[in-house]
Each structure stands twice: as C-alpha cells, then as structure tokens.
C-alpha positions, 0 to 999 in steps of 0.5 A: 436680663441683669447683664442688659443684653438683649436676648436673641432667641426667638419662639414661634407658635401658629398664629392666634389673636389674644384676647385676654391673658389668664396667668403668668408665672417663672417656675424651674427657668421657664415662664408659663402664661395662659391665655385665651386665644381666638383663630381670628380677630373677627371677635372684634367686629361685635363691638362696633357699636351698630352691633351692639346696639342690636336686640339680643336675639339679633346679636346672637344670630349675628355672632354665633358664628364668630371663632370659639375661645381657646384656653392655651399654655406656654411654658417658654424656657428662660436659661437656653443658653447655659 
C-alpha cells in the first residue's frame, strides 16, 4: 500500500496445490489471477528422476491416477476498507 501499512484482511479458499500461475491483472479494485491448481501435491512424485527414467508406457501406467489440473479464477477486492 502507499500509506506503508500492512493490509490486515485475510481471503480463505479450500485448500489446493499451485502448479502454475496463468495470468494476473487489477481491473475496477479487484486482482483477478488464474491459476492451475491440483487437489494434492501427489503431482510431485512424477519428477523423482526414478520416475522419470521409466519407459513411456510405464510412466503412464504410473501416474494416470495422479489428481487432474484444474483451471481457477480469483478475483480478490483490493479497497474493502472504504
């Protein structure tokens, strides 16, 4: 903030792991940003280099049943105290 002060609010969501942020942007005193969220951090596990050393079919068979990637909008107001 330009007054320096630290902005007490809080915002609350279920909780999710962030895999990739999309976009972000201030429009009419909000910040909407996109992201690409997983259930779980089990998406992880598929980088371990034992994992990725596995023959493609095997890496597939492996991870089909990693948590799917979810497109999510925030839109978080920026002004709640006027």
């Amino acid at each position: 903030r330009k007054t320096g002060k630290t902005v007490s609010t809080k915002y609350y969501a279920d909780p999710f792991v962030i895999f990739h942020h999309i976009n972000a942007y201030e429009e009419d005193g909000h910040v909407v940003f996109d992201l690409i969220t997983y259930q779980d951090s089990n998406l992880y596990d598929m980088f371990y280099i034992h994992n990725m050393k596995q023959d493609v079919d095997k890496f597939i068979e492996t991870n089909k049943d990693l948590s799917r990637p979810t497109c999510q909008r925030f839109v978080l107001p920026l002004n709640i105290d006027k």
